[in-house]
C-alpha positions in Angstrom: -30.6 33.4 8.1 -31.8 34.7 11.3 -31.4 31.5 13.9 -35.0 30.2 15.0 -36.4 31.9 17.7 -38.4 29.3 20.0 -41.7 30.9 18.9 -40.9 29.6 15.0 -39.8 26.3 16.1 -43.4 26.3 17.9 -45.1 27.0 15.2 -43.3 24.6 12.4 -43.4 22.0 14.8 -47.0 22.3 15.9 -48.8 22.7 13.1 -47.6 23.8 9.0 -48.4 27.7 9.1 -48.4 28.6 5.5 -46.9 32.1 5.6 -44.4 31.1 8.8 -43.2 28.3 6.3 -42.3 30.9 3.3 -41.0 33.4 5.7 -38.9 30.5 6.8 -38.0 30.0 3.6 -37.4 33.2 2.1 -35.0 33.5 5.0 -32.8 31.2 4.0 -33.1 32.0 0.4 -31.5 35.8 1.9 -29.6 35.2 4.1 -27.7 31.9 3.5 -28.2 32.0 -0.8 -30.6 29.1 -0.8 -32.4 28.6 -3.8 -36.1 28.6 -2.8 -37.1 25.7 -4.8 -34.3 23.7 -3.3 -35.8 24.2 -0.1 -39.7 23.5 -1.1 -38.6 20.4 -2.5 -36.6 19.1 0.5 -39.2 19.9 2.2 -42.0 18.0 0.3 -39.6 15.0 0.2 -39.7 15.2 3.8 -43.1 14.8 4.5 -44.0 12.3 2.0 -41.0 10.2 4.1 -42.8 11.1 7.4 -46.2 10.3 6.3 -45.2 6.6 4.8 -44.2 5.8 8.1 -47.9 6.0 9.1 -49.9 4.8 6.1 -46.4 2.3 4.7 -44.0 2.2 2.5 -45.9 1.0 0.1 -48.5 4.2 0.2 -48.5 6.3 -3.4 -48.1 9.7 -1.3 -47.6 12.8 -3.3 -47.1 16.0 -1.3 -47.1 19.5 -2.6 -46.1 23.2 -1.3 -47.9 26.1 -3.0 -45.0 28.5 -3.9 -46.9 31.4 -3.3 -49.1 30.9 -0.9 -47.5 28.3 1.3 -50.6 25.9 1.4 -50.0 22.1 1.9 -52.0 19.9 -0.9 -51.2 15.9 -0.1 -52.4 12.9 -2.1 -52.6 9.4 -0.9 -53.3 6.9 -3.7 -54.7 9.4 -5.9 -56.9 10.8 -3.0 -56.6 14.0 -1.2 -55.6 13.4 2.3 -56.6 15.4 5.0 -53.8 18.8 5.5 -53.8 18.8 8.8 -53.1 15.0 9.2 -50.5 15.8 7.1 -49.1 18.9 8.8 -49.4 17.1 12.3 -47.3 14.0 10.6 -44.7 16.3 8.5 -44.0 18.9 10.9 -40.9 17.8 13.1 -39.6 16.6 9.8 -40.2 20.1 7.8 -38.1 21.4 10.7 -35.1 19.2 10.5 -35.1 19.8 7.1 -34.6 23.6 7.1 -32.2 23.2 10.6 -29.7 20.9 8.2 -30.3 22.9 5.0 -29.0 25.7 7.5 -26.1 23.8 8.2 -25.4 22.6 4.7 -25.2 26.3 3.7 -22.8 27.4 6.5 -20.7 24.3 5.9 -20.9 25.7 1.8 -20.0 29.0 3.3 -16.8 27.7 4.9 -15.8 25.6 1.6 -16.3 28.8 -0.5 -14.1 30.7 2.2 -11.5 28.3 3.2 -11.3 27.1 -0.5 -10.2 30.3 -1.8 -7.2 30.2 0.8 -6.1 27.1 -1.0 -2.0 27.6 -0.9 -2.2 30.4 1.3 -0.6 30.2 5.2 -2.3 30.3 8.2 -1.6 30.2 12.1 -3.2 28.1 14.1 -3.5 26.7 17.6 -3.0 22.6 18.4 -5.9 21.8 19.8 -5.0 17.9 20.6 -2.3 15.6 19.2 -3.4 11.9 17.8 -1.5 9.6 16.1 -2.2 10.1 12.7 -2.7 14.0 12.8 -2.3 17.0 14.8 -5.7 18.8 15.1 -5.5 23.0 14.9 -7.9 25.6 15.5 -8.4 27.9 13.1 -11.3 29.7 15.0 -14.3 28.6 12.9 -13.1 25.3 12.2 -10.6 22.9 13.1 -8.3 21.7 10.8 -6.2 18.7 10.4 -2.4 18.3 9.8 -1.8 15.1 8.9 1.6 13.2 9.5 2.4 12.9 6.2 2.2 16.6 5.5 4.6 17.2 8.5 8.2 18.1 8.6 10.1 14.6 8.9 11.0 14.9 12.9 8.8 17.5 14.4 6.5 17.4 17.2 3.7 19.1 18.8 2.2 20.0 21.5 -1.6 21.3 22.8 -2.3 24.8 22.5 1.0 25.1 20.6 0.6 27.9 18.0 2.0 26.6 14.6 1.9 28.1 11.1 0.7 26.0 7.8 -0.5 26.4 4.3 -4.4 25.0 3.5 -3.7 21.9 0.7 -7.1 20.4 0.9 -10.7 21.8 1.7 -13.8 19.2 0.7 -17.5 19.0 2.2 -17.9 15.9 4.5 -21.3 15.4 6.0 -22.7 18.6 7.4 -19.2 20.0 8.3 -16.1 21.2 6.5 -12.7 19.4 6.2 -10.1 21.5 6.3 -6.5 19.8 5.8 -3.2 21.4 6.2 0.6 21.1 5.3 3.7 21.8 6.0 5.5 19.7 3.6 4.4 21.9 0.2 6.6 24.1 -1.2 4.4 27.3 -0.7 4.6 27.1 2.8 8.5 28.3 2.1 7.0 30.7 -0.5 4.9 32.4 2.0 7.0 32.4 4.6 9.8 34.5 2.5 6.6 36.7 1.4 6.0 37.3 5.4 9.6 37.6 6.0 10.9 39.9 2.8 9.0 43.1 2.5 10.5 43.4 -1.2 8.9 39.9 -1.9 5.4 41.2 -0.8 5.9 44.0 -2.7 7.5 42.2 -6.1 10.7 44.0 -5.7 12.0 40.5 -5.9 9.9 37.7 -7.5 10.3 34.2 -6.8 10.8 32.7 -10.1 10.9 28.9 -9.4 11.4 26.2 -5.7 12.0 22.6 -5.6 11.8 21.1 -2.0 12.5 18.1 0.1 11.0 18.7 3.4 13.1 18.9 6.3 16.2 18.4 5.0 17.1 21.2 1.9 15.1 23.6 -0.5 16.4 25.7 -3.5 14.6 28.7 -4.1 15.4 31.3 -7.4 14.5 34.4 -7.2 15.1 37.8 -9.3 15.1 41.0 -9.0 13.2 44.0 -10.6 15.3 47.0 -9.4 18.7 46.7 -10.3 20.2 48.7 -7.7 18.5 45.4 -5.6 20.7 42.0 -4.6 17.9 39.5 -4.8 19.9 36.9 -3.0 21.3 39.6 -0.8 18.2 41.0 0.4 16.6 37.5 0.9 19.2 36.5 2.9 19.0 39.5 5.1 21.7 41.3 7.2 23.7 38.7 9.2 21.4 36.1 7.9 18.7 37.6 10.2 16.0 37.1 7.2 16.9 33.4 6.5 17.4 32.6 9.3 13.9 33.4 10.4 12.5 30.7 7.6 15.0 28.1 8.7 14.0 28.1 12.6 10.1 27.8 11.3 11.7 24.3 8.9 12.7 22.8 11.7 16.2 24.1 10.4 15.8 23.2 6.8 18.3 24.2 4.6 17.5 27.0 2.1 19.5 27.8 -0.8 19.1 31.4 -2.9 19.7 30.8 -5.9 20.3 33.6 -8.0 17.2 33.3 -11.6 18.5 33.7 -15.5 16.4 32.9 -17.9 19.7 31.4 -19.8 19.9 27.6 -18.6 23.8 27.9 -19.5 23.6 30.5 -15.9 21.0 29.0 -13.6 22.3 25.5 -14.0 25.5 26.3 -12.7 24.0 28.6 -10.5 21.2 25.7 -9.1 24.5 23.7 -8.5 26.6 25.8 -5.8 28.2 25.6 -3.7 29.6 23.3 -6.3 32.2 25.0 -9.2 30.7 23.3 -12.8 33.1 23.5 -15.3 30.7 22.9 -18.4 27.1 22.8 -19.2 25.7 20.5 -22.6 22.3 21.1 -23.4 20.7 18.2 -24.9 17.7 19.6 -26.0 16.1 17.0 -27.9 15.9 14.9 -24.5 15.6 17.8 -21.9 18.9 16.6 -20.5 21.7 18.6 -19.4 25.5 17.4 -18.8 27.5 19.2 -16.3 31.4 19.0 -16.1 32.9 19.5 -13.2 36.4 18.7 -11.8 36.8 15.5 -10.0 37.0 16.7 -6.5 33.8 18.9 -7.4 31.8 15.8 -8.3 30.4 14.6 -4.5 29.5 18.0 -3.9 27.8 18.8 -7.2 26.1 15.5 -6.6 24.7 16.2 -2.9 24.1 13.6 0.0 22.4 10.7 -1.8 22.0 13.2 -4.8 19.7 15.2 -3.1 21.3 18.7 -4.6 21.0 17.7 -8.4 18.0 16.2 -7.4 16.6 19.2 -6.4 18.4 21.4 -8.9 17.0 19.5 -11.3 13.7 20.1 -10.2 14.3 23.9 -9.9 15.5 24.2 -13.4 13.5 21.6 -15.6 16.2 19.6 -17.0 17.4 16.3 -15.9 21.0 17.2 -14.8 23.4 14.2 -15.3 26.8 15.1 -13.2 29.8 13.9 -14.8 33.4 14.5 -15.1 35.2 14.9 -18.9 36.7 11.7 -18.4 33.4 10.2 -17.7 31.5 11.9 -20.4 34.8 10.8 -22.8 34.1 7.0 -22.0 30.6 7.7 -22.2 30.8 9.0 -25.9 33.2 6.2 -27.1 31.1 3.3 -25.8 28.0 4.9 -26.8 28.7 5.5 -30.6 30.5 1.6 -30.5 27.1 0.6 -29.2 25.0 2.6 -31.3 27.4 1.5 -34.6 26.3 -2.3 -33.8 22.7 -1.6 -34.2 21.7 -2.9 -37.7 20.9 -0.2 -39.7 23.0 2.3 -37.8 25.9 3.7 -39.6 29.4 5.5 -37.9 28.1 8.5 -39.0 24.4 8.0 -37.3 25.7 7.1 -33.7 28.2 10.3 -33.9 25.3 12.3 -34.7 23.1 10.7 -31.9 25.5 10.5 -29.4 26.0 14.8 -30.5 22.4 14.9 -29.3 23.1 13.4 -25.6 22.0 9.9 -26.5 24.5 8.3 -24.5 22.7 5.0 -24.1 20.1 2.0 -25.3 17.8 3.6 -22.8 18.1 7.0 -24.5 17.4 5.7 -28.0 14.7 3.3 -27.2 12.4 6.3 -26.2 13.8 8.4 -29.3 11.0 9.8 -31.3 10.7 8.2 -34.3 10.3 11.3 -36.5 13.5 13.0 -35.2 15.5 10.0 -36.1 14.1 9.4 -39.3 15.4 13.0 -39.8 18.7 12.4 -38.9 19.5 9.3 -40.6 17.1 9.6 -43.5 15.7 6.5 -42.0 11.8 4.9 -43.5 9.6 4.3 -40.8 10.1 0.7 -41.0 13.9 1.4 -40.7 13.0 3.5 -37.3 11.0 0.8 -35.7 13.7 -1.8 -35.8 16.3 -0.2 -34.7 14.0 1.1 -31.6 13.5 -2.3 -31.3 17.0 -3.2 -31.2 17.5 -0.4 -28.7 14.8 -1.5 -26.5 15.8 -5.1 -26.0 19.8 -4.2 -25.5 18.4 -1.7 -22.7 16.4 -4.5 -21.2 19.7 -6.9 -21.4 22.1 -3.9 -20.0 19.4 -3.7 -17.4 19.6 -7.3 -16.5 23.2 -7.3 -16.5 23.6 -4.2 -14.2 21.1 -5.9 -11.5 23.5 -9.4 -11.9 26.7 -7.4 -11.2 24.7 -5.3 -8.3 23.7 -8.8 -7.0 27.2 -10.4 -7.1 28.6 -7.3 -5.8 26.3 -7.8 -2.4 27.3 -11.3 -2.1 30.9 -9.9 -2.5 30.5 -7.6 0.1 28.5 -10.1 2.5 31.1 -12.9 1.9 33.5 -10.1 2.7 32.0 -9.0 5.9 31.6 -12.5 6.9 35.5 -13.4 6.3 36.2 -9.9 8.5 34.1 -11.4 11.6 35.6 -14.6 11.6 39.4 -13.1 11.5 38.9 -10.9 14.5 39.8 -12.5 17.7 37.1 -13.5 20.2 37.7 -11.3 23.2 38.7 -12.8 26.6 36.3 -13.3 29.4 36.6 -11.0 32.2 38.1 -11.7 35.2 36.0 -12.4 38.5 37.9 -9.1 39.3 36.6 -6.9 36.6 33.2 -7.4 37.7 31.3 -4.7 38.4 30.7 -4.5 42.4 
């Protein structure tokens, strides 16, 4: 809509000027996509507010807009009231209405825009720093980057250009709230789009990512052209490419993880720098059990198992690390375990235990109709020995917090006895004073 000249605010405001109010409204119906009626309505709601504040709250008013011809009809208690008491009243008010249906439609304007950017990265200018957020320009609007959806141990500072994917966009009042993060994984996804030419072009696809911000990300990605190293060319000569991404992480790690649609490959492959020996797919649970030699395990396992953590997340099985010994012990006290269950036979725990059900947790959440299958169980048969399952888990449960418990009074008592064995050390000497 064309902005108000001073002439139509005259006009609205002065006096209700049938045709001035439908070109006023046929102007925003144009130019911002305002349904007409919307308008007429918000208008007669309007006036009927303003003219209650003359003749009370109380007062039956009833105002009307001809559609076509613009002309004001108003009703108080049933009785026509004068139009140009009405106009004189309703005027100002008519006017506000059309200045903040104006906003509302560029605010919808900017939701519609900035909601169809919704994952995509943008750069952006801080234009001041609180406590809770960072605020960025992004020309039209100013968005917000809250703390939460920044790296763990970055900082910024005013007029500081910064890049961001939008997360959030949502109407509030008569203005548009725009959020932004850089904690989501697509923020890495559109930086290796901006960084790797064969990405943008879908040379090489990225076929799956599992982040923790700040600290590491795993990122698969294939390849279309054959004559193409997918890892290679994301990586970059000398690490140039990569290295680009990291310095916008705050030095995040990034791992390249080479895609197979095989989870026998990518598992392994999710794991380096670890060596896995063996992979066991346990279907049936969406587990996976991966062998690896004993001085393999720590790695395999990550820093407070952040890389099978995010391997995990990367592949879609829950990846249990293990080594052969382990998974040997595991297998002999699971099928002793599962044999004590009433109604379980030798030959039932062997074939559960086959399945990766290497616990009372595991068979407690067992569907029913898989291990009626397997056993040639009834239904009644099914739901006691879930039952069984379910309260051994609970007791193993309890029993694992008790030893976890006695194990941190150990360790205090321990500590303790350490302090008091060390020798007090001797006061300094008047000498070895600092002067």
């Amino acid at each position: 809509m064309a902005e108000f000249t001073g002439r139509s605010r005259r006009k609205v405001a002065g006096r209700m000027n049938p045709n001035e109010l439908l070109r006023i409204v046929d102007s925003l119906h144009r130019d911002k996509n305002i349904e007409t009626e919307v308008v007429f309505l918000a208008i007669e709601a309007a006036l009927a507010t303003a003219a209650r504040r003359q003749f009370g709250e109380e007062a039956d008013i009833a105002v009307q807009i001809d559609r076509g011809t613009g002309a004001l009809i108003a009703t108080l208690d049933g009785q026509s009231l004068d139009v140009e008491t009405i106009g004189r009243i309703g005027a100002q008010a008519a006017k506000q209405v059309i200045i903040q249906k104006n906003r509302e439609a560029e605010r919808d304007s900017l939701v519609e825009e900035f909601g169809g950017q919704i994952d995509d990265m943008v750069t952006g200018v801080v234009h001041r720093v609180e406590a809770s957020a960072s605020i960025v320009s992004l020309g039209v609007v100013e968005a917000i980057l809250p703390r939460s959806e920044q790296i763990p141990g970055e900082s910024f500072h005013v007029n500081e250009r910064i890049r961001a994917v939008i997360f959030e966009v949502k109407p509030q009042g008569s203005r548009v709230k725009v959020v932004l993060s850089r904690t989501r994984p697509s923020l890495v996804k559109r930086l290796f789009e901006q960084e790797i030419p064969e990405i943008s072009e879908n040379v090489i696809l990225i076929r799956a990512m599992s982040r923790e911000p700040g600290y590491r990300s795993k990122v698969a990605v294939s390849s279309n052209d054959q004559r193409i190293d997918c890892v290679g060319a994301c990586v970059g000569v000398r690490g140039n490419r990569i290295r680009n991404i990291v310095d916008e992480l705050s030095g995040e790690r990034i791992d390249i993880v080479r895609w197979s649609d095989d989870p026998q490959v990518l598992i392994p492959n999710a794991l380096q720098p670890a060596e896995v020996e063996q992979v066991l797919l346990c279907d049936m649970l969406g587990r996976a059990i991966v062998l690896v030699r004993e001085d393999q395990l720590s790695l395999a396992i990550g820093r407070r198992g952040q890389n099978v953590r995010l391997a995990s997340k990367l592949c879609g099985w829950d990846i249990e690390i293990m080594t052969a010994d382990e998974l040997e012990e595991q297998i002999d006290r699971a099928v002793v375990g599962f044999s004590e269950l009433d109604g379980v036979d030798e030959e039932l725990a062997a074939g559960l235990v086959e399945q990766g059900y290497l616990s009372y947790d595991d068979l407690s959440v067992i569907e029913p109709d898989d291990l009626m299958k397997m056993g040639g169980l009834t239904e009644e048969q099914v739901d006691h020995i879930v039952d069984q399952a379910e309260r051994a888990a609970e007791e193993a449960e309890r029993a694992a917090a008790e030893q976890r418990r006695r194990q941190k009074e150990q360790d205090q008592q321990q500590e303790k006895e350490q302090r008091e064995a060390e020798p007090d050390e001797p006061p300094e000497e008047p000498g070895d004073q600092p002067t």
